[in-house]
C-alpha angles and dihedrals in degrees: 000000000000092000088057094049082056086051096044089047091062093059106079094049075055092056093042093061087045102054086050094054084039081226093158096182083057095044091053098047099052092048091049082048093058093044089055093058093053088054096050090048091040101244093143104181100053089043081058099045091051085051104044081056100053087049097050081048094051086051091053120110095201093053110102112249094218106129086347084137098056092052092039088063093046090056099047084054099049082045089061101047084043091055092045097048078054096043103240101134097168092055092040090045081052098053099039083049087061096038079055093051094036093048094039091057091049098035098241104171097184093049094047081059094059109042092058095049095051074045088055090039091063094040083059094048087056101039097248095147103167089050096039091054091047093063104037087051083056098042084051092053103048088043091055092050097060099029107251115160102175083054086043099055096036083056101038078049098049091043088053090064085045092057093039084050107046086041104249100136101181098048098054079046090064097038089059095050088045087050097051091037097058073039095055090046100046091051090051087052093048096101080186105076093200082066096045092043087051096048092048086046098051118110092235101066096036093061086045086061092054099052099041076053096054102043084049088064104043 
């Protein structure tokens, strides 16, 4: 986590140098960037404010539209992880919904992953196990056609709880392993070892590793 503090403390020289070119695509990157990071470490209310300000620059006549679309998507998607850490699941249905739209219109293909899996992700937090597999079996598809590890273990991962809460052992067994394993070949490939080291410190894949562990010994 430390490591993505460093990380976090390097956005705002990035946004500086944004607003001084007026590059808007660039300013709201780096503050979803950034966004992104408080989510990951928890820190809900700065996550919010980053994200309060992209989309009062997305409203904005005077913003450029140029690539509005693609941060626009981006910031639908970050709006939905942030409603559902907080619970909100109609809010965070409402704004996957509009990251899918938004990314099935454009064809993007990362961001269709992931809206079905944060889709997924909120059938699951209201038992709703028929609806959550089908997405996540959508959102795995999708991330196994273009290649997208960090899509492929969140969902192997998610599919994993499905299966330990619907009581299917064995097959939770199997989601985890297929989580640590796409985890285990993306940090060989990390040539930067601060990324390496703060993907092997987040919560997410220790707790991978527990669980791929546990299933391993009963």
């Amino acid at each position: 986590m430390r490591r993505l503090a460093s990380r976090a403390r390097t956005q705002p020289t990035q946004r500086r140098g944004a607003r001084q070119r007026r590059d808007d695509e660039s300013i709201a990157n780096a503050e979803l960037n950034l966004a992104d990071i408080h989510l990951m470490t928890g820190d809900l209310p700065l996550a919010q404010q980053g994200l309060d300000g992209v989309q009062s620059q997305v409203k904005n006549p005077a913003t450029s539209e140029w690539m509005r679309w693609r941060y626009s998507i981006h910031l639908f998607a970050s709006l939905a992880d942030l409603r559902l850490a907080r619970g909100d699941f109609a809010k965070a249905r409402e704004a996957a919904d509009q990251c899918l739209e938004l990314a099935t219109r454009t064809n993007s293909r990362k961001y269709l992953a992931k809206a079905w899996r944060v889709r997924g992700e909120i059938a699951l937090a209201r038992r709703q196990w028929d609806e959550a597999q089908a997405a996540f079996r959508q959102a795995l598809g999708i991330g196994q056609r273009i290649g997208a590890p960090t899509h492929l273990w969140k969902t192997h991962f998610a599919l994993g709880r499905l299966y330990a809460e619907t009581k299917v052992p064995e097959s939770a067994g199997a989601s985890y392993e297929a989580a640590r394993g796409v985890v285990d070949q993306l940090m060989a490939r990390l040539r930067n070892p601060g990324l390496r080291a703060s993907l092997e410190d987040s919560p997410a894949v220790r707790q991978i590793r527990e669980l791929a562990e546990r299933t391993r010994e009963t």
